[in-house]
N, C-alpha and C positions, 0 to 999 in steps of 0.2 A: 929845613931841606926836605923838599918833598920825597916821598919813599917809588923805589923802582921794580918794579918785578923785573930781575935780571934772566931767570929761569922758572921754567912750566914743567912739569912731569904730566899727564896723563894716566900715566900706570895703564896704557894696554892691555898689557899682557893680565896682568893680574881683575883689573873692573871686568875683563869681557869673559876671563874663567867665571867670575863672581854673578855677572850677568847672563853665562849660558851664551856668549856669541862667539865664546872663544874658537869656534870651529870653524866660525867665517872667514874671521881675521883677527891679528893681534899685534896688527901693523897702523890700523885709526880705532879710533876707541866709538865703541859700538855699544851701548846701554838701554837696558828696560824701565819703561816710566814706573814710578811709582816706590822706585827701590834705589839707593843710594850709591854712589861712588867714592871713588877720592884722588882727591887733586891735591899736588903739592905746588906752591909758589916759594921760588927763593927770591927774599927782598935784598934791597942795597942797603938795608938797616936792621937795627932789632925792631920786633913788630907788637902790638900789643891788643889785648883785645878788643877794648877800646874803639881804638883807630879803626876811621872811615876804610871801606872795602866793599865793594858792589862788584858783585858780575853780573853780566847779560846774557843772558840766552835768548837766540832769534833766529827764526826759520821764515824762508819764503822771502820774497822778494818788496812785499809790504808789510812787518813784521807791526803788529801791535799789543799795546797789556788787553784792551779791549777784547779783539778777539781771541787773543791766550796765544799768540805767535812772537808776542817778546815776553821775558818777564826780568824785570830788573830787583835783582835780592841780597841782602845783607846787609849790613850794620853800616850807618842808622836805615832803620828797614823805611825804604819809600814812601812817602805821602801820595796817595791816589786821589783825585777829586772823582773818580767812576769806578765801581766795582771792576775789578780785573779777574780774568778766566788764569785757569792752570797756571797757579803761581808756585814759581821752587821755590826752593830755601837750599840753606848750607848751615855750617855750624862746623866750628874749629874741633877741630879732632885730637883727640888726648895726646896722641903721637908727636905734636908740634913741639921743633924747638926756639920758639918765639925769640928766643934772645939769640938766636944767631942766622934769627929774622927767617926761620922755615915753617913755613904756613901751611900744613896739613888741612883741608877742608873737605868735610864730609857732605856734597851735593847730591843732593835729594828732587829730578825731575818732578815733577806736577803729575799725579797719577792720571788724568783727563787731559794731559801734554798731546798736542797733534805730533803724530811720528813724521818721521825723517830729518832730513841733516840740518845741522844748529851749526849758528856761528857760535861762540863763547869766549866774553870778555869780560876784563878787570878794570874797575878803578878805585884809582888811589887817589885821595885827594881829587885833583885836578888834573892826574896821567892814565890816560885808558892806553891798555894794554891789550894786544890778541892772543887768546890763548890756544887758538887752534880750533879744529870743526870736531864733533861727534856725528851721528844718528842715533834717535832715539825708534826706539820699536815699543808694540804692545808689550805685556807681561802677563800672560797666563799664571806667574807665580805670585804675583801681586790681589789682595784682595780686595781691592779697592778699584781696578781696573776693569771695567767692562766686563774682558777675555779669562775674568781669572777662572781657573780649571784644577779644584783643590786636591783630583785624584793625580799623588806623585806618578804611576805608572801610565795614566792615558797624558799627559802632559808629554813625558819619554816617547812614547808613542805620536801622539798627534801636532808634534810641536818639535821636536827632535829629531825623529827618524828621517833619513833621508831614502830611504829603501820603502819599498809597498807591495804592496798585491791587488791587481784588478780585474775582478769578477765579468766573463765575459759568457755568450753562448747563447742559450734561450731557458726558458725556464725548469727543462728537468735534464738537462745537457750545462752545465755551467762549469768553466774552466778556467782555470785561474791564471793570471799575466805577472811576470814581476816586472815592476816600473821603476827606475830611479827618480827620485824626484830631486837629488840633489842640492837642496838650499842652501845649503852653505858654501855651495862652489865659488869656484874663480868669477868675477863682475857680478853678483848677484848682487851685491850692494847699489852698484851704477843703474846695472838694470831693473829691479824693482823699482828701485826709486824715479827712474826715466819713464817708468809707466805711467807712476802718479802725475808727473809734468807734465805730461803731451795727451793728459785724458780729457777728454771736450769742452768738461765742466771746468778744470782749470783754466785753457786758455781763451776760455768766455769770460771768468772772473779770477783770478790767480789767489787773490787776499781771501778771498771767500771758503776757494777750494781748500787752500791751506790750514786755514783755520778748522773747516769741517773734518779733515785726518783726526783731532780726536775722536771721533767717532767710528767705530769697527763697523757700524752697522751701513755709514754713507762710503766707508772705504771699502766694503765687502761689494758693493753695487757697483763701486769705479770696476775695481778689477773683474768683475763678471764680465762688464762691457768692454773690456781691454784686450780681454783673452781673445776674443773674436776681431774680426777686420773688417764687419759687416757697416758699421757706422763711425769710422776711425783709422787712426793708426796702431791697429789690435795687433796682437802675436801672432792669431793662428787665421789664417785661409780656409774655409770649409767645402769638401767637395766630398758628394755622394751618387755621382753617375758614372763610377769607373774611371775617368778618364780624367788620368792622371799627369799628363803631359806639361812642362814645366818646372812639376815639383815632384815630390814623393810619396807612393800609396801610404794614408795613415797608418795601415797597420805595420808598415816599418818602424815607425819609432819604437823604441821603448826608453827614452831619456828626456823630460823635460828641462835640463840645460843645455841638452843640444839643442831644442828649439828655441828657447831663452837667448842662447850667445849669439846663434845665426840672425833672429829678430833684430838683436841689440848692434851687433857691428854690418848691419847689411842699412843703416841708418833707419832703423825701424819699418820698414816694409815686411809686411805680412808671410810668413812661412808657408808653402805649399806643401800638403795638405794637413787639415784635421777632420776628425770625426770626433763622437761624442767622448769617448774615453780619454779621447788625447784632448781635447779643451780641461776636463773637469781632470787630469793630472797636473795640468800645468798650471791651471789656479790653485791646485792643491799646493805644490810649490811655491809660489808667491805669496798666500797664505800663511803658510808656514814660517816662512822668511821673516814675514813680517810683524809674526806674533802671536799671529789668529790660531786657537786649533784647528785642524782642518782632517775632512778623511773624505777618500775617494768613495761612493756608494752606489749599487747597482741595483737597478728595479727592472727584474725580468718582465716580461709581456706587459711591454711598457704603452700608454696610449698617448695621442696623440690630438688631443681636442680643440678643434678649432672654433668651436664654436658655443663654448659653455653649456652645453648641452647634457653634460656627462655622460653622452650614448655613443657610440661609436659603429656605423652600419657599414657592415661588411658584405660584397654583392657578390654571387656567385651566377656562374652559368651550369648547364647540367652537363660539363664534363668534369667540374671542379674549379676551373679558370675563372680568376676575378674578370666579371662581365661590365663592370661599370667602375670608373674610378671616382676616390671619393676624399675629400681634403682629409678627414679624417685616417688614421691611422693609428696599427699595434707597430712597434719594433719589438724585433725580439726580444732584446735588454735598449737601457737606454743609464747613461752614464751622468751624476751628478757627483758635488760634493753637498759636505753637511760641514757649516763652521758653526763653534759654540762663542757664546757672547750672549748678554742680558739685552732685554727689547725693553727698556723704560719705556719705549713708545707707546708700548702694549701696555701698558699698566693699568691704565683705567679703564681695559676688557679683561682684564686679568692676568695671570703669570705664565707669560712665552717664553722664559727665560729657558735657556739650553740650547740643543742642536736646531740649526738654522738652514733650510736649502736651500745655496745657490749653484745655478747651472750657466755656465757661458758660452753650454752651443746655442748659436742662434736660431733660434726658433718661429720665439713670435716676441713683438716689441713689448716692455715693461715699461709706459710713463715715456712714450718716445725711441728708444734704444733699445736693441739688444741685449737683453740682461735676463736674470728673473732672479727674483727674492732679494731680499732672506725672508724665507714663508717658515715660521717656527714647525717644527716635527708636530710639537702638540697641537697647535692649531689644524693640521691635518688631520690627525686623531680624532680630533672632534666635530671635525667638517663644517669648525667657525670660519668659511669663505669671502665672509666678508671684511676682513681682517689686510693689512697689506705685509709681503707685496706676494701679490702672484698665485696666491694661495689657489684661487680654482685651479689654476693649469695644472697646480702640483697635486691638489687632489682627482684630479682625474686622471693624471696617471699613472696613479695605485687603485683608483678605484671605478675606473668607468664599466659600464656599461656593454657586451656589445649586442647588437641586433643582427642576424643572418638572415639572407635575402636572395630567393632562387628570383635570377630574371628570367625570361622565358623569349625566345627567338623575336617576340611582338613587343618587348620591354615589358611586357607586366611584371610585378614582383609577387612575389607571396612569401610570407614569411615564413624561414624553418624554425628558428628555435633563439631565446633569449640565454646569454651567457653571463651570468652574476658573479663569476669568481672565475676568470680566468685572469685578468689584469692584475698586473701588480704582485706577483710572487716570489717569494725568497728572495726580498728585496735584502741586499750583502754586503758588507763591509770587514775589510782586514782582522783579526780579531788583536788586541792588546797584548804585543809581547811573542805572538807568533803567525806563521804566514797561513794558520785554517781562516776558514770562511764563519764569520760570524751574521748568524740570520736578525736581522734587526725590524724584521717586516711588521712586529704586533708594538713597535713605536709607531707606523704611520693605519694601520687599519686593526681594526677590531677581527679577529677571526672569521673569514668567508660563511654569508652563509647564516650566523648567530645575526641575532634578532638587534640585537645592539648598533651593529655594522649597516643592516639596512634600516635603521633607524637613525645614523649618522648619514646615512645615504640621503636618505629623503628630505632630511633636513636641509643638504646642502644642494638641494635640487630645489627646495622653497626657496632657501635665500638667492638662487642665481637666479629662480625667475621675476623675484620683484625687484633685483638690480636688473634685467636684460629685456625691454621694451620687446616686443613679440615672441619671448623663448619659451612657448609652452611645453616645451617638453617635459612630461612628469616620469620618474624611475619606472625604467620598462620591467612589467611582468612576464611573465614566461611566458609560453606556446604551452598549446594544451599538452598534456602528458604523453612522449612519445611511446609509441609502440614497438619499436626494435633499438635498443640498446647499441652504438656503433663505437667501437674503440681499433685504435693503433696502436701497436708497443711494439719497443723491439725486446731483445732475448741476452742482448750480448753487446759485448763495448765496440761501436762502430771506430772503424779508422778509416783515414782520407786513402789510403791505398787501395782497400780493401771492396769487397763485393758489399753493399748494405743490404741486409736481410730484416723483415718487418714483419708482425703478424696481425692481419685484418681480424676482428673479433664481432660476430652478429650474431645476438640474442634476443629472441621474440618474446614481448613483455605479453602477448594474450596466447590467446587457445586456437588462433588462425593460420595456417600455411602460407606464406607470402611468396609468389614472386617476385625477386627484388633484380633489378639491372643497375649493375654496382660498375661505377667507372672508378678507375684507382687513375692520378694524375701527379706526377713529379715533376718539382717545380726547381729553380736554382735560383735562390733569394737572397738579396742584402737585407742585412739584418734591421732594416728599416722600412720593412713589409712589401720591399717594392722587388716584384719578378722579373726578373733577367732574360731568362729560357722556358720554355715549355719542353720539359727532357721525354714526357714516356708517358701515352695515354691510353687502356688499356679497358676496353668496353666487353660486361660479362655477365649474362643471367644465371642466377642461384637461388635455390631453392630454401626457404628458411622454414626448419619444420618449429612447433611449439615447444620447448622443453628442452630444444638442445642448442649447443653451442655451433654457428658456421664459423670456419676457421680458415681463412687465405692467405697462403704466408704471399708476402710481398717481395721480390729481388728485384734491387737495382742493382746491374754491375757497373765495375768501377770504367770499362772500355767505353758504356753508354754514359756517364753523368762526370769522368774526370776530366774530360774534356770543354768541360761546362763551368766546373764551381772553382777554377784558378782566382777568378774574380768576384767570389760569391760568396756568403758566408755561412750558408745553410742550404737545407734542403726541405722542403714544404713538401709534404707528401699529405694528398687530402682524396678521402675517398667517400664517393655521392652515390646513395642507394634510393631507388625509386621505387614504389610498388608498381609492379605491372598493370594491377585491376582498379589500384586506386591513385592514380598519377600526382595527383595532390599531397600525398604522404611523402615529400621527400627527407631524407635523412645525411647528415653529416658528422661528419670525423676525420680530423685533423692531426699533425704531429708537425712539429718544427726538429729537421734531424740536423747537428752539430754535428759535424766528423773531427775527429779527433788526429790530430797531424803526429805522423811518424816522428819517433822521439831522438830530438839533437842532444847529444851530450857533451858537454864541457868541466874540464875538472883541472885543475889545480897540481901540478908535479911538486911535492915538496913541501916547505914551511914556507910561509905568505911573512914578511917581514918588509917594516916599513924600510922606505930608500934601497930596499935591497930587490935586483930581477928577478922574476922567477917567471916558470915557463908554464905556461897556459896549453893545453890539449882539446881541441873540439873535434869529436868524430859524429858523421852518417852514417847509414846506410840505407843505399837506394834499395825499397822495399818495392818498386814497379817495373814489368819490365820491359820497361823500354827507358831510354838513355835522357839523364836528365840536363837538360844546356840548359845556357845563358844563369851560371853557377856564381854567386857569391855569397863572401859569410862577413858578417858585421860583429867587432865587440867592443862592450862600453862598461863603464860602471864608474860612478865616482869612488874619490880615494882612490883607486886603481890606474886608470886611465884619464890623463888631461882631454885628450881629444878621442873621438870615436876612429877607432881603427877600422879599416873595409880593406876585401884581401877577394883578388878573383880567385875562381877554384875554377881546375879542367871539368868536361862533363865526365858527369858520372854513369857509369854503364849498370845495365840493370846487376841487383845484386852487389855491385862492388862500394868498399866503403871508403869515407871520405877521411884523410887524419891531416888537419893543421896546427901548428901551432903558433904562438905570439910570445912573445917577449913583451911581458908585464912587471912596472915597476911602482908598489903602492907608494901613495904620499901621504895619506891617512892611516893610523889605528884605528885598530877595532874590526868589527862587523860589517863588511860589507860584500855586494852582489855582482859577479858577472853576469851579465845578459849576452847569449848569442844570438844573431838571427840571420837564417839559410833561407835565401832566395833563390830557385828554379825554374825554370820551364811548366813545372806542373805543380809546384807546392810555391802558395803566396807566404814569404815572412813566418817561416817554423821557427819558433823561439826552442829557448835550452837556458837554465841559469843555474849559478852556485855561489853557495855564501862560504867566502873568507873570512877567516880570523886573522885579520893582521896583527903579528905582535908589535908593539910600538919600537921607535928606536934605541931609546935608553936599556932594552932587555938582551941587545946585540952583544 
């Protein structure tokens, strides 16, 4: 009599605690390759060890042992006539009680298994049985795997956390964002997985793409190019001209499952809008999801190089105003991730292994598509650019070049001054464990300036030019030594209400009297170096004796420039000083000013307890005076809130403050984040956030 599997267990609940996915769900069984589970079968008989027993495991639509998308294992173990990829195994578990036919099995995925969802089935004899679907994900705790990441607290960190921080502002203005990334929410399962489906490469070849999922490094390049909608059916829509009609200004978000779900049930059409921080969060989530570590990363006075050149010329006219536009560009910041995984690729240039950069705002094409990297951190470091993927673009924008360039009413140019260390600063990421800024900048460049740096430099300026048919460009040197010293600073923490006060600083480097006609120019700029407004231009002769300091303080008020930066992200303040007698001497000094938004607060009434409401409190107060319309407040945060709640608010009168509240019921323990965000008349998306301790429900 042939034997029956009458009954399957899974063990949910228990493999996905054991697996780390317990947070997703514990409703389908969700497991990491490389690391075991357990299966029980009840048979229609006693069972013995002996006896024939096979399962299959099969992913994809063309499932084979060939390419490691079936594996058929177990006793008598299979005869192959071709080597077969990512083969499990199982093995009877001590726990069995065979004589009354209960078959414990300890199944063990293929640590080089392609993730995502498996059929898995049994035979007995001659009766194949269904046992039900998994998903398989990477394993960071697994050492055998790619992604393994042996630090227990950055694994917590970079693979666990669903809460973040990201680094925003310009280089000596940098302000931190809390972002939910959410991975373990509700359809995250559906949804990552829907991404890998409908990504180009799969439905060009389906057997093929499937098959390459073992690989973090060919699935880290799917979802770079997924995140974006430039070549696809991507997540995010990118728009940086203001004009946000249709969808919603990026800086609203702070949730990439809001963007996630809306993508997912809107039948995959693209989300309006993203910017840089919002693509590189919500690959951070998918990432994450799916096993990879991943961290959101910011690289202030970021460049922008179109053309491997690693220089970057910036053109000025002699009021300050950019006179000439030019492909090239600085952002203020500009927003990637870093995932960690091994580059066997690399191996025969040597050891890339560790942090990997990829970026999925769309930029410039990678190999056809919208993607970039994974360009290794080290390979940066050392300005091996010949290396893939991507690796110039990423070293130049830590490390380019720029050139300044006065043009002059006739178009002439003449040069003011070469800048070798302004790119690329307090490049930032989350720090492990808590929400400071960890400076991570001397992983991708050598110290500005040391001899190592532009030794790395120049090397990577050889190799781009015997890859780039006509790119002579060699590492620009300086301008001859200037003669008056030109600085901006300010004194005091600027707010977006507030009047900005600035102090102009000129110091005469010789023993000569200069007169200098100094124009001071305020600019209102996206932080993608592109000017919006010409706010304030302010034409002025001064006297520079030798030996002393000239000192001009600068005010901008808020009546002149708040009317300007609603859709703006900084302020470019730049001031051009000319000699009188020697017209050729001109002089530059620049400051990129972040204002800092009046602070929203939201907090917590009470003890945060899961399944239990409690009452949420967010207050304003309007710091301007005049009345603020067109009033609403947004609040989100996983475990807390299913859906994002939005609540109009009356306006607000100068002075007077804002008190809402929300009835909040957690669904999750533990640590997690409210986000607010207060939208105005005159203040764009002012966030506010706080971390709960939800006690679990068993503590009730």
């Amino acid at each position: 009599m042939a034997t029956i599997i009458k009954k399957v267990d899974l063990h949910c609940q228990a493999n996905n605690s054991a697996h780390h996915t317990s947070d997703i769900t514990t409703d389908q069984l969700i497991v990491r390759r490389g690391q075991s589970f357990l299966l029980t079968l009840e048979m229609s008989r006693p069972f013995t060890e002996g006896e024939e027993l096979h399962l299959t495991a099969e992913t994809g639509s063309h499932p084979s042992e060939e390419r490691g998308t079936r594996s058929v294992f177990g006793n008598p173990s299979p005869m192959y006539s071709k080597a077969i990829k990512a083969a499990w195994k199982y093995s009877i578990d001590s726990s069995s009680a065979l004589q009354r036919g209960i078959v414990v099995l300890t199944v063990t995925p293929a640590a080089d298994a392609p993730v995502g969802r498996y059929l898995l089935s049994a035979s007995t004899e001659r009766k194949k049985t269904s046992l039900g679907s998994l998903v398989v994900l990477y394993n960071p705790w697994c050492s055998a795997d790619w992604v393994y990441l042996p630090n227990g607290n950055e694994r917590e960190e970079y693979v666990m956390n669903e809460q973040g921080v990201i680094f925003r502002g310009a280089g000596h203005f940098i302000t931190p964002m809390q972002w939910d990334y959410g991975q373990f929410e509700d359809d995250m399962v559906d949804i990552c997985l829907k991404m890998l489906d409908i990504n180009p490469k799969h439905l060009k070849d389906p057997a093929d793409d499937v098959s390459a999922r073992c690989n973090p490094i060919y699935v880290s390049r799917v979802v770079s190019a997924m995140i974006n909608s430039n070549d696809d059916r991507g997540v995010l829509q990118g728009c940086w001209d203001g004009n946000y009609v249709g969808g919603l200004n990026p800086t609203h978000w702070s949730s990439s499952t809001n963007i996630l779900q809306r993508w997912y049930l809107n039948n995959c059409h693209p989300v309006k809008y993203g910017q840089c921080w919002v693509f590189a969060a919500v690959m951070c989530t998918v990432m994450r999801f799916l096993g990879i570590p991943c961290r959101v990363v910011t690289n202030f006075e970021s460049a922008h190089d179109t053309d491997k050149s690693l220089t970057i010329d910036n053109f000025f006219g002699h009021s300050g105003v950019v006179a000439k536009k030019s492909r090239d560009s600085v952002w203020n910041f500009h927003v990637w991730v870093e995932a960690w995984m091994k580059r066997p690729d690399l191996l025969k240039y040597g050891n890339y292994d560790g942090w990997q950069v990829l970026d999925p705002t769309p930029q410039e094409r990678s190999q056809g598509a919208f993607c970039c990297g994974p360009a290794p951190v080290s390979a940066i470091l050392k300005g091996h650019v010949d290396l893939k993927y991507d690796i110039p673009f990423v070293f130049a924008e830590v490390n380019a070049d720029i050139v300044n360039w006065m043009v002059s009413a006739t178009g002439s140019k003449t040069k003011m001054n070469s800048d070798t260390r302004k790119v690329g600063q307090n490049i930032s990421t989350k720090a492990v464990g808590s929400s400071r800024r960890m400076d991570i900048t001397d992983s991708y460049k050598d110290k500005e300036g040391s001899a190592r740096e532009r030794t790395v430099f120049k090397h990577a300026v050889t190799s781009l030019n015997s890859q780039e048919e006509g790119n002579d460009r060699g590492p620009q040197k300086g301008a001859e030594p200037l003669k008056v010293e030109m600085k901006i600073e300010k004194d005091r923490k600027l707010l977006s209400s507030q009047d900005v006060t600035l102090m102009l600083t000129l110091r005469s480097k010789d023993k000569t009297t200069r007169v200098l006609s100094i124009v001071i120019n305020v600019q209102a700029m996206r932080y993608t170096g592109v000017p919006v407004y010409n706010i304030e231009t302010k034409p002025e002769d001064r006297t520079l004796n030798p030996g002393q300091d000239l000192c001009a303080p600068i005010i901008i008020p808020f009546s002149v420039y708040g009317k300007h930066t609603a859709d703006c992200d900084s302020l470019k303040v730049s001031a051009v000083a000319t000699d009188k007698k020697q017209p050729d001497n001109i002089y530059l000094a620049e400051i990129d000013v972040v204002l800092e938004d009046p602070p929203l607060s939201i907090a917590v009434l009470g003890q945060a307890q899961q399944y239990r409401a409690m009452i949420v409190e967010v207050t304003f107060e309007n710091p301007t005076n005049e009345t603020l319309r067109n009033c609403s407040l947004t609040v989100m945060g996983s475990g807390l809130l299913r859906t994002v709640t939005e609540k109009r608010v009356p306006d607000l009168k100068p002075k007077e403050t804002m008190r809402c509240s929300f009835l909040v019921t957690p669904y999750k323990a533990g640590l997690r984040t409210l986000v607010a965000d207060f939208d105005c008349s005159a203040f764009r998306d002012i966030k506010g956030s706080c971390t709960v301790d939800v006690k679990p429900h068993c503590c009730l």
